[in-house]
N, C-alpha and C positions, 0 to 999 in steps of 0.2 A: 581439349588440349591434347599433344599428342607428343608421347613421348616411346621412348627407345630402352627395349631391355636388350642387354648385349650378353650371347653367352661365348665366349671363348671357347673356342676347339682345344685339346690338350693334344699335340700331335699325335702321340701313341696312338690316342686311344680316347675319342669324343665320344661315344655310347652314350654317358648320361649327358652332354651336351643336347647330343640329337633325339633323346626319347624324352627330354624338359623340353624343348620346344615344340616336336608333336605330340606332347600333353594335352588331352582334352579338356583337362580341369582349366590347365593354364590359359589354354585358348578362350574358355568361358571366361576365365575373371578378366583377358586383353581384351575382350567386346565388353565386358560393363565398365572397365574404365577406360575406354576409349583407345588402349594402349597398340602400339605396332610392335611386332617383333621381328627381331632379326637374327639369324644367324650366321657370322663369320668363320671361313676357313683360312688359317693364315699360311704358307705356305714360305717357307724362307728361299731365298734367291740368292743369298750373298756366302758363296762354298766358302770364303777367307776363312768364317768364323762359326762357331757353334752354333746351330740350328736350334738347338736350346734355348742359347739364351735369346736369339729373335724372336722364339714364340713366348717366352719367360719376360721380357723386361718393354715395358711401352716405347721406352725410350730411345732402341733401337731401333724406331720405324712401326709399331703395332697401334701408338695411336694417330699418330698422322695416318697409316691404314683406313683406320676406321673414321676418323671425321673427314679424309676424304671418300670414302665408300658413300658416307650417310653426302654428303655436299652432290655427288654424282646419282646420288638415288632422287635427293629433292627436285634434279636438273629436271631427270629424265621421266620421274611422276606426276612433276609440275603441282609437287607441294611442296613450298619454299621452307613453311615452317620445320620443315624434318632435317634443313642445316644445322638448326643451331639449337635441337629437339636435347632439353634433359636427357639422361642415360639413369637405366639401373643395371648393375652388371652383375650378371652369375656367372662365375666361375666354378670349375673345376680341376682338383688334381694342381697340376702344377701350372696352370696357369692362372692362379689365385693372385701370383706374380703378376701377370700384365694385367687384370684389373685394378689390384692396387696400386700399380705403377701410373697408370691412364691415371685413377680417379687424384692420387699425387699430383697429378700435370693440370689436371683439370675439373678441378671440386667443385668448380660455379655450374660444371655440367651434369656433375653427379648426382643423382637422390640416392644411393643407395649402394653396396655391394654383398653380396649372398657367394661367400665364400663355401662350398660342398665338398668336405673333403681335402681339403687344399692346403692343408697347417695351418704354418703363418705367415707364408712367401707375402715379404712387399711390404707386408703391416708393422714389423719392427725395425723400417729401415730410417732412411734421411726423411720419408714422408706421413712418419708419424703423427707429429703435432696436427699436419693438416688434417690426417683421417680421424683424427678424433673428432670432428666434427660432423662429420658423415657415419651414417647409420649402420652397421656395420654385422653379420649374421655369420657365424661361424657353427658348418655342422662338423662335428668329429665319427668317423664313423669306428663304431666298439670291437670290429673282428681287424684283427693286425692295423693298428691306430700306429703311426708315428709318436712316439716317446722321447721326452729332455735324456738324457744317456745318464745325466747325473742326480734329476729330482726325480724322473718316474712319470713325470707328469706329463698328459701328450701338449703339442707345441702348441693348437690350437688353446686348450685352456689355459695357457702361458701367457700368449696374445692378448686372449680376451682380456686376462688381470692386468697388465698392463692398458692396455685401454680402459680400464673402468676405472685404475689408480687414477686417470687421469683427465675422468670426467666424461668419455665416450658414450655415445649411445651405440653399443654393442651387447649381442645377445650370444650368448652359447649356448650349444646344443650337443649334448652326447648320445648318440642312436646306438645303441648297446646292441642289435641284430643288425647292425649297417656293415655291406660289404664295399669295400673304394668302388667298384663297377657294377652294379648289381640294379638292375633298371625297376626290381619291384620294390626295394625298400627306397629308391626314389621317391617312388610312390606316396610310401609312407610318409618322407618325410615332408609332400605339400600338404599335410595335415598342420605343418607351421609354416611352411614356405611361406604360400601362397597367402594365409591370413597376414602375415609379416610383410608380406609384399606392398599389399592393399593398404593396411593403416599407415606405411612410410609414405604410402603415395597421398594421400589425404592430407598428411601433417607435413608435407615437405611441398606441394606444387600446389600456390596459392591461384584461386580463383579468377581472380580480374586483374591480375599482375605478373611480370615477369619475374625471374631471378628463384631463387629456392628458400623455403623457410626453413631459420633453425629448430632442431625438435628441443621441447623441455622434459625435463624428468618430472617435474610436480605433474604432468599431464600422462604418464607411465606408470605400468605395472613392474614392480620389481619384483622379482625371484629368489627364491635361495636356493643355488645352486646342489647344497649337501642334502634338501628334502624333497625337491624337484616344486614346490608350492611356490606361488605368485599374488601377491595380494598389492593391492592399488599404494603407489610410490609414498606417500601420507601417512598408511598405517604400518609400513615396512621397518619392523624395530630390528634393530642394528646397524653396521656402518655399511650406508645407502652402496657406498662404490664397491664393496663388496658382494654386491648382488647384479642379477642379471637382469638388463634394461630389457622390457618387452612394450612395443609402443601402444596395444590397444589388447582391452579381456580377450577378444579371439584369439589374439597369436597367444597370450597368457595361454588360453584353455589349450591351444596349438601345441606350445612347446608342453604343460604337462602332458600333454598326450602322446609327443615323441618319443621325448627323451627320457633318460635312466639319471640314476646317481653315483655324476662320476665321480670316482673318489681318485 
């Protein structure tokens, strides 16, 4: 099966865009499951309006962008299946916005988003309900982290709790050495990326079928966020949505190995 990870450009400044896809690791784990990747440069055309927000919001034109990119690439590779190919999207920075916005517009396409960095652009908007049902990875990084101005609390673990209130299979991560640009604690963190990647991919793109599976929690390791520990979703005593979904012991052993306790 062949499917699509998509990483968004952040105009500024795509550094960790382009050092995630010529990732060695990542290239390894794209040949054991089969996977293609792509990287997109979006370039705005339309002076009327913010260059912002066309790189920021799908809606404006970024994912028609991309399903026609992927429609023009299946033409001209003469592999059909790459039209209508699942996506899993990483973003960064502020374009954390156009993959939530896309995976909003189009959840049947989505397995997945790995939001690096990015707060919570997209994830508490109109297209809430729907991302809850999609798998959903938020890293925060610990050296000047975006902050709520009134709890203290950065926006990404804002996000995540709303999404878990609300039954999502989302995961937070706080990298306590993470700088926003910084291509070697990248590194660091496919010590959970890339395990997180792999088990979404397993539990979401069935076998001998079209269409995407939904994940369960009885089949997850939940986390406690305040000890950084992860024990299988069954023996997890207290209130389950209050803990951090991780869909298989890798990424478990992944994110304790990442991450700090943010408090």
């Amino acid at each position: 099966k062949t499917a699509y990870e998509i990483k968004e450009c952040d105009w500024s400044s795509d550094v960790c865009s382009s050092d995630l896809y010529a990732n060695a690791d990542l290239r390894k784990l794209a040949e054991k499951l089969a996977l293609a990747l792509l990287l997109p440069r979006f370039t705005p055309i339309r002076r009327e309006s913010s260059p912002v927000a066309i790189l920021t919001n799908a809606r404006l034109g970024g994912a028609d962008g991309i399903l026609t990119l992927l429609g023009r690439l299946a033409q001209e590779s003469a592999h059909a299946e790459i039209k209508g190919a699942p996506l899993l999207l990483w973003a960064h920075s502020r374009t954390g916005q156009l993959a939530a916005t896309f995976a909003g517009l189009h959840p049947e396409r989505t397995i997945a988003l790995v939001g690096y960095h990015t707060g919570s652009y997209g994830l508490a908007g109109p297209d809430m309900t729907t991302l809850t049902h999609i798998p959903v990875l938020l890293m925060q990084q610990g050296i000047g982290p975006t902050l709520d101005v009134d709890t203290g609390v950065s926006i990404e673990k804002m996000a995540w709790r709303v999404g878990r209130a609300a039954g999502a299979p989302w995961t937070f991560a706080f990298e306590p050495d993470a700088a926003h640009q910084n291509p070697e604690t990248l590194k660091t963190a496919n010590g959970l990326v890339l395990p997180w990647i792999s088990a979404v991919f397993r539990q979401r793109l069935p076998e001998n079928a079209q269409g995407l599976r939904p994940v369960t929690e009885t089949s997850a390791l939940l986390g406690d966020i305040e000890t950084g520990k992860a024990v299988q979703a069954t023996a997890f005593i207290g209130p389950k949505r209050d803990a951090n979904w991780l869909p298989d012991e890798e990424s478990a052993r992944g994110w304790e190995l990442v991450t700090g306790v943010a408090r």
